[in-house]
DOKEMAR-319238 format. One record per residue: residue number from 0; residue in one letter; x, y, z of N, C-alpha, C in turn. Coordinates in Angstrom, 3 decimals, padded with zeros to 6 digits. Layout:
BEGIN
[NUM,'A',[X,Y,Z],[X,Y,Z],[X,Y,Z]]
...
end
This chain:
BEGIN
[0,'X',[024.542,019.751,001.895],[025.089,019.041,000.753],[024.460,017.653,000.680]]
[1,'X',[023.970,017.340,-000.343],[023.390,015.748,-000.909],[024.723,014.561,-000.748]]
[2,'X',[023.948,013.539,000.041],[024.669,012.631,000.140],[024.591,011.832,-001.082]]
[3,'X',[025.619,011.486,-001.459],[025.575,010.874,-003.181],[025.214,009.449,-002.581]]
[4,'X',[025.642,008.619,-001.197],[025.639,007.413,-000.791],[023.543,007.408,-001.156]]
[5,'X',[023.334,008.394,-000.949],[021.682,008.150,-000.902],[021.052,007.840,-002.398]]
[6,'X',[020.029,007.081,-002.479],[019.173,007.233,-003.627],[017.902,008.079,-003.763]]
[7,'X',[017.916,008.331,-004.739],[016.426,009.042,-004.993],[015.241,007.635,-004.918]]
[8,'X',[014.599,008.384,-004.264],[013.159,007.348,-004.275],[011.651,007.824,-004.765]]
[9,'X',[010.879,007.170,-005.629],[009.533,007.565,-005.849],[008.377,007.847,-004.261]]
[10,'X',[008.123,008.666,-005.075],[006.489,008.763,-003.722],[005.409,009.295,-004.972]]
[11,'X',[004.156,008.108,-004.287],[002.611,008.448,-005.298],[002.062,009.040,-004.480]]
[12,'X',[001.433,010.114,-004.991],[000.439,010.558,-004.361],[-000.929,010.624,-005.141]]
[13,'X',[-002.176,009.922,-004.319],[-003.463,010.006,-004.970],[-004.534,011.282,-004.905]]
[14,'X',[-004.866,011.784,-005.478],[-005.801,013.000,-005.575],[-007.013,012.896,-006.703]]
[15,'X',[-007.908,013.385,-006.235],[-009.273,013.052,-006.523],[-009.903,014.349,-007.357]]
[16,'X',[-010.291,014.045,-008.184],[-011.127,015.037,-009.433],[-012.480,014.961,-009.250]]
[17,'X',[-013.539,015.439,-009.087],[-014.900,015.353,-008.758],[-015.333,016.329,-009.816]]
[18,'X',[-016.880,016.097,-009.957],[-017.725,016.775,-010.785],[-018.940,016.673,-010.235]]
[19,'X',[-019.416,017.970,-009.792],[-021.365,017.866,-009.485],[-022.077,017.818,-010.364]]
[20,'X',[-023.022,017.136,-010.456],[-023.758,017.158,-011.646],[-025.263,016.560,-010.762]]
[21,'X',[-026.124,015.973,-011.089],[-027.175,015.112,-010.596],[-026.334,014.065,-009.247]]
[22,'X',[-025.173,013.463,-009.652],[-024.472,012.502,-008.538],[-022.736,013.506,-008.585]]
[23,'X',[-022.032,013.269,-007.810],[-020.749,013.714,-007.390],[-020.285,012.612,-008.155]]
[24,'X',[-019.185,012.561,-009.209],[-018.373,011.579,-009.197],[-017.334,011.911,-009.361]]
[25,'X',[-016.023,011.086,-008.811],[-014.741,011.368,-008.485],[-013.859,010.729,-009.318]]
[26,'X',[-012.715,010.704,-009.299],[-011.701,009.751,-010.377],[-010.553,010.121,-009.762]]
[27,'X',[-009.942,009.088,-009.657],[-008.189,009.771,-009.003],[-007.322,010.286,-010.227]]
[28,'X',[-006.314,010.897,-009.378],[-005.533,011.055,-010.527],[-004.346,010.830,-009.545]]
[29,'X',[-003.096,009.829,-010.228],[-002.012,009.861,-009.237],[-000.863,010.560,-009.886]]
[30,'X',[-000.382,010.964,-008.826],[001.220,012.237,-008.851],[002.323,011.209,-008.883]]
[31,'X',[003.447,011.046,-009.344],[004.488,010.519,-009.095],[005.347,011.970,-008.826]]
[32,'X',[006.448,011.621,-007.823],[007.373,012.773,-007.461],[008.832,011.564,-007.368]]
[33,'X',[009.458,012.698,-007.454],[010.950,011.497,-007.303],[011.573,012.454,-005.924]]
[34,'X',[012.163,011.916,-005.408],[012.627,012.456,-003.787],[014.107,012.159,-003.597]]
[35,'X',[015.068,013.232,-003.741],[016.451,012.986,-003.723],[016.931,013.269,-002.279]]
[36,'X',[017.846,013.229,-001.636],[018.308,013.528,-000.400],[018.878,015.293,-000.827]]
[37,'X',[018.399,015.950,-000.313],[019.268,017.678,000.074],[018.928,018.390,-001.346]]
[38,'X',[017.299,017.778,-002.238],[017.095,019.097,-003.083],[015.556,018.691,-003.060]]
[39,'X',[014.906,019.280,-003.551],[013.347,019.853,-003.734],[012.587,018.314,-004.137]]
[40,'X',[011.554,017.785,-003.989],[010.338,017.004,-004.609],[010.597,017.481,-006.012]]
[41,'X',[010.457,016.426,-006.998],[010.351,016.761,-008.818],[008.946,016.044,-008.877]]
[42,'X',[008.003,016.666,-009.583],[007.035,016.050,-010.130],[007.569,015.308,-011.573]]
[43,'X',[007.041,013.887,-011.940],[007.617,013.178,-013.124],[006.004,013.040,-013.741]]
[44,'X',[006.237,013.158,-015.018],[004.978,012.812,-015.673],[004.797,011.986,-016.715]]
[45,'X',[003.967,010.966,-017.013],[003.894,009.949,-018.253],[004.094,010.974,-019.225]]
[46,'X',[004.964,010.123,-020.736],[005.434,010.640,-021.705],[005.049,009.092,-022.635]]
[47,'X',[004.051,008.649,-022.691],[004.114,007.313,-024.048],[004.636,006.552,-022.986]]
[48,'X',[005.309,005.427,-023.053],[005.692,004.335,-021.983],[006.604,004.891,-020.967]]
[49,'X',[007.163,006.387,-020.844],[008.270,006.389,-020.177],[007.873,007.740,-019.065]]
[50,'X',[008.669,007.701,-018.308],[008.355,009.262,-017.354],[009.891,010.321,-017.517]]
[51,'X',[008.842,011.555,-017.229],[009.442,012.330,-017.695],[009.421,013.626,-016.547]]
[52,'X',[010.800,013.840,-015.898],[011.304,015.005,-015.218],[010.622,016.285,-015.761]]
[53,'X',[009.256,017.055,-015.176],[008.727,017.751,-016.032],[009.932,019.331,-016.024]]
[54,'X',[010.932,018.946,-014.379],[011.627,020.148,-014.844],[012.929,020.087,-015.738]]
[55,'X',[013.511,019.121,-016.131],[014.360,019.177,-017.086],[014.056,018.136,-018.226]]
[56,'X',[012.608,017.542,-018.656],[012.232,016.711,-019.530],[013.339,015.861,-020.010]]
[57,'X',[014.095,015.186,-018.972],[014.595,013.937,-018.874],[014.093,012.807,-018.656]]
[58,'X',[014.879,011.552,-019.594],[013.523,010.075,-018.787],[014.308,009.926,-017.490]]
[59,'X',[013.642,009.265,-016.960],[013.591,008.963,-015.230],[013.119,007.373,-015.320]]
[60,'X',[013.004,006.386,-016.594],[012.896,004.739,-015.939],[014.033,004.027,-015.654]]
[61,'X',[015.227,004.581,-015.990],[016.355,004.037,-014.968],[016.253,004.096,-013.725]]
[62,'X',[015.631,005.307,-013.161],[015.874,005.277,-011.346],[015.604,004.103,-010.874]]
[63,'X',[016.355,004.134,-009.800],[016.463,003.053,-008.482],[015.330,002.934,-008.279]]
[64,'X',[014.467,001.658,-008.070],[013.436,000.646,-007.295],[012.950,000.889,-008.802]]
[65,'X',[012.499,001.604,-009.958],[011.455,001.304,-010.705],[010.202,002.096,-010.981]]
[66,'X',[009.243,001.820,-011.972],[008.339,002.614,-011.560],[006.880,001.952,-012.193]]
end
């Protein structure tokens, strides 16, 4: 059972896109996930200025610390 005393917290994760061509070039791309105590990682995704819970397309810029 989820401790309600807990907050959800962001975690970024950076990952890299590459292309061969004549030179390798790379570009990040970063993940935001939101991390609750006692349920699954949510991936959140930009929506225009705001993020968006891609599994219940809720905004998410209220959460705790920010983003």
């Amino acid at each position: 059972m989820p401790d309600p005393k807990k907050e959800c917290v962001l975690a970024k994760v950076t990952q890299f896109q590459c292309k061969r061509g004549k030179y390798i070039v790379c570009r990040p791309i970063e993940r935001l996930f939101k991390q609750c105590p006692g349920v699954p990682s949510v991936e959140l995704v930009q929506q225009g200025d705001s993020y968006v819970d891609i599994k219940t397309h809720s905004d998410v810029n209220g959460l705790e610390g920010g983003i």
